[in-house]
C-alpha positions in Angstrom: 56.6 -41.0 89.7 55.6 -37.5 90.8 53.9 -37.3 93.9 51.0 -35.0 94.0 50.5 -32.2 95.8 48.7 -32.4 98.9 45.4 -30.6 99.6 44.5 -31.4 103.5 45.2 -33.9 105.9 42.8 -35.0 108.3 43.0 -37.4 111.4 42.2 -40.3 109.2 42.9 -39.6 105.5 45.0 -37.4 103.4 44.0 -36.0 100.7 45.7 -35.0 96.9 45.1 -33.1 93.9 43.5 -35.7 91.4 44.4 -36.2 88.0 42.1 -35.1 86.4 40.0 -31.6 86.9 37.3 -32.1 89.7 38.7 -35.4 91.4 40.7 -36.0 94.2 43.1 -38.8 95.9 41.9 -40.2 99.1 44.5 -41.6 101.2 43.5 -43.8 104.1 45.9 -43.6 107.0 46.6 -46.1 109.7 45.7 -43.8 112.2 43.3 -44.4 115.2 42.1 -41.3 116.9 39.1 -40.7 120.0 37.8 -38.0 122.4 38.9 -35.3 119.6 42.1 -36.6 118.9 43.1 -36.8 123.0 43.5 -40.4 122.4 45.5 -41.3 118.9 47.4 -44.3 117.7 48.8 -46.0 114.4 46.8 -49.4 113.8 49.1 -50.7 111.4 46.2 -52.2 108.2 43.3 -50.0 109.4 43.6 -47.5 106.5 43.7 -51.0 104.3 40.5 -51.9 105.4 38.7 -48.7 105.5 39.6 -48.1 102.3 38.3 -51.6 101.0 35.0 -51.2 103.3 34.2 -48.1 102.3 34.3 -48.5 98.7 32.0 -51.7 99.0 29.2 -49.4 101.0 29.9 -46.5 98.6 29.3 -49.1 95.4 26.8 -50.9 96.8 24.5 -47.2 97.8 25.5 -46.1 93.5 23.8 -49.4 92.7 20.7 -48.2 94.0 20.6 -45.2 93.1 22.3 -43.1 96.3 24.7 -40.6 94.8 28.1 -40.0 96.3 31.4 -38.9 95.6 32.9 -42.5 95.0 34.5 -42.9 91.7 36.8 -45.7 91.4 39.4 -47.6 94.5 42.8 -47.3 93.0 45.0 -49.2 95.3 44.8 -50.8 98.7 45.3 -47.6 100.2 43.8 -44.8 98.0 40.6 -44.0 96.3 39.7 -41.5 93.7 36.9 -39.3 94.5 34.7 -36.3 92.9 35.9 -33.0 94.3 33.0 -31.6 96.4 32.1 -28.6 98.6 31.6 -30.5 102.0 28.5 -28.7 104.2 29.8 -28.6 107.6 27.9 -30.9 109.0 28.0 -34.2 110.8 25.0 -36.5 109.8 24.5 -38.8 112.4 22.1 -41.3 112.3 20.9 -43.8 115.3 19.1 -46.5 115.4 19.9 -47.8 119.0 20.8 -45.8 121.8 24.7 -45.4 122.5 27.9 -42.7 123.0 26.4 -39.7 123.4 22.6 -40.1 123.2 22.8 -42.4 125.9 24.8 -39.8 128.4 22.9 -37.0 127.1 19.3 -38.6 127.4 20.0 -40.7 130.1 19.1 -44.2 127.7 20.5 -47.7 128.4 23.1 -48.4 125.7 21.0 -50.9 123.2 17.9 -49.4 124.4 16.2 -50.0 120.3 14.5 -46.3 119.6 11.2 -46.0 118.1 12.5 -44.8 114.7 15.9 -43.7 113.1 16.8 -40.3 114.6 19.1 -38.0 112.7 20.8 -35.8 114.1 23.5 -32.8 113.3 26.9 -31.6 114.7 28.8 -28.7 113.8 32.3 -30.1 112.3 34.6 -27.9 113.6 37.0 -29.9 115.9 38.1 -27.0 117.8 35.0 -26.7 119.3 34.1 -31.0 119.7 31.5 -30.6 116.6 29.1 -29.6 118.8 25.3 -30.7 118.9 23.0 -28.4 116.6 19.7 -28.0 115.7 18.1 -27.1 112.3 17.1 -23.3 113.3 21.3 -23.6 114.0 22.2 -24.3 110.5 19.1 -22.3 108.7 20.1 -19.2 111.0 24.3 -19.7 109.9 23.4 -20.8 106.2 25.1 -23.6 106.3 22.1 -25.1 104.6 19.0 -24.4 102.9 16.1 -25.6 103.9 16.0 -27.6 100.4 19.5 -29.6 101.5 18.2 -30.5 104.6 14.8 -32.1 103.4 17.2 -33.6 100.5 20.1 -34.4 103.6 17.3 -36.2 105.7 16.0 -38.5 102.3 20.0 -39.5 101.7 20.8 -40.4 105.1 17.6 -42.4 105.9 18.1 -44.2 102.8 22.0 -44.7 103.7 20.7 -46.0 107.0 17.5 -48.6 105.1 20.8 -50.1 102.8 23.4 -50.1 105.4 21.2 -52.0 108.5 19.8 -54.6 105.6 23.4 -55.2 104.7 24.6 -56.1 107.9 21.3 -57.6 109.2 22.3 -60.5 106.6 25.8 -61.0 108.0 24.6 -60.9 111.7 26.0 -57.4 112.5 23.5 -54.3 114.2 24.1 -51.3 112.8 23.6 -49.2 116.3 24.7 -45.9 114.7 26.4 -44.1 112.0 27.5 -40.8 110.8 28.1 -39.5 107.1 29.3 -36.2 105.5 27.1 -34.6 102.5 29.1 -32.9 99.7 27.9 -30.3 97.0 28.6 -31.7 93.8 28.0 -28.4 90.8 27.5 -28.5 87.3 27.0 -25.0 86.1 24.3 -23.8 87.8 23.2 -27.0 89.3 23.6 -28.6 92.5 23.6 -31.9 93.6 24.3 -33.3 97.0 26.4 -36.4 97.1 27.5 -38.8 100.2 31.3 -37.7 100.6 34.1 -38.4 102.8 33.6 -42.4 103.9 31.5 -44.7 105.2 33.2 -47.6 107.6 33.9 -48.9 111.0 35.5 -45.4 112.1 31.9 -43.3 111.2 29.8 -46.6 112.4 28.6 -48.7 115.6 28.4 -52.2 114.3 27.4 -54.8 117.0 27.7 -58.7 116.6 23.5 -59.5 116.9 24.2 -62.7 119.0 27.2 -62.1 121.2 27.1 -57.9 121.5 30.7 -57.8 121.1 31.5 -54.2 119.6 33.2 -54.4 116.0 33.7 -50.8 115.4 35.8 -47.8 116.2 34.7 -48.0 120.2 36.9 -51.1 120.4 39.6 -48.4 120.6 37.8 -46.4 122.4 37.6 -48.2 125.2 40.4 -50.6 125.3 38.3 -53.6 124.2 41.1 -55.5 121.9 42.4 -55.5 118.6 40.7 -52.9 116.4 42.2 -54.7 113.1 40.8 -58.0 114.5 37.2 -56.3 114.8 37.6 -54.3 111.1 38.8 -57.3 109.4 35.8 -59.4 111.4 33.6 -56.9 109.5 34.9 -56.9 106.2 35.3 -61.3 106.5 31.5 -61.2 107.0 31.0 -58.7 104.1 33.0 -61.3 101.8 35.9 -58.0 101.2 38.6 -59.1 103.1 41.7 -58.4 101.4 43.8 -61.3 100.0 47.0 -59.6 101.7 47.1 -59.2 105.3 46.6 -55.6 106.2 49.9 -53.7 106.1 51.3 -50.4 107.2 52.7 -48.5 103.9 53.5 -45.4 101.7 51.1 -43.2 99.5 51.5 -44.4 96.0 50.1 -42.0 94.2 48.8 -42.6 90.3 49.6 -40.2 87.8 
């Protein structure tokens, strides 16, 4: 079988040229990275699981009517995806104050905020995605002032689905953060939720205990990170049949 040639490899995911024109092959890796990559490790079954959770939140947002790039999960480990032009931009949405807000603003972690905040950052690891502002990304172009009225609606109905979902299986979603692709046909565009939604881009707290179930169990030396991603996708009723296992790219034709 002919592998396929690679287009980019991030910290988390690889990805290849699809096979068909417009799509690509996501690869979820087993890699755990922090603090801009100062802090990496393998977590063998973590690109199992992120691959499985992520196509359950990327389903379930189509089913109501959320675009995104999601086409179909080929295998435990891979996912095929619409090509997009990804705006350089970190969507970060919060519901309770944590990480960074919390240093930044001087807020007790948990502290509940009044109402979702969205934020942006710059995604540009050199420089730590830095914290913007609109006037930043009107004054640069990186988006129009159409996206980000139409970036604002997608994440803030991302974040209504997402905190109802985990509401029901005792999980607080604190925080998240999603990418926005631009999806063309012709002359028309349309922006799309891209890249992947799980534990990695989330802050998922258990409601009655406050144990952490999400990438800062890594973070901060808290336990086993597979132990808190398969506690997540148990709950969600996606737990794979297989234990999580370390493997190979097998990529379709």
């Amino acid at each position: 079988m002919a592998r396929r040639k690679k287009i980019y490899e991030g910290k988390a995911k690889t990805l290849f040229e699809g096979p068909e024109p417009g799509t690509i092959v996501q690869y979820f890796k087993d890699d755990a990275t922090a603090f801009n990559a100062e802090k990496h490790d393998i977590i063998e079954g973590k690109g199992v699981l992120n691959n499985i959770l992520s196509e359950f939140f990327m389903q379930g947002l189509g089913q109501i009517g959320v675009p995104t790039h999601f086409l179909k999960r080929l295998n435990m480990r891979e996912q095929l995806v619409r090509s997009c032009e990804i705006v350089p931009l970190e969507v970060i949405v919060r519901n309770y104050a944590a990480g960074s807000m919390s240093k930044r603003l001087g807020i007790d972690e948990g502290t509940q905020l009044p109402r979702p905040i969205v934020e942006y950052c710059y995604k540009d690891d050199a420089l730590g995605d830095p914290f913007v502002s609109e006037e930043h990304i009107a004054a640069f172009g990186w988006a129009s002032q159409q996206d980000m009225d139409d970036i604002l609606s997608l994440a803030l109905r991302v974040n209504d689905f997402m905190s109802g979902v985990f509401l029901a299986v005792g999980i607080r979603l604190v925080d998240f953060k999603i990418e926005i692709g631009r999806v063309y046909d012709g002359d028309f565009q349309r922006l799309v939720v891209a890249d992947e939604i799980s534990p990695d881009s989330c802050r998922l707290w258990d409601i009655e205990s406050g144990q952490k179930l999400d990438k800062d169990v890594f973070r901060r030396d808290l336990g086993s990170l597979t132990d808190a991603y398969s506690e997540v996708a148990r709950r969600l009723g996606v737990m794979p049949n297989t234990p999580p296992a370390g493997g190979k790219p097998t990529l379709v034709n």
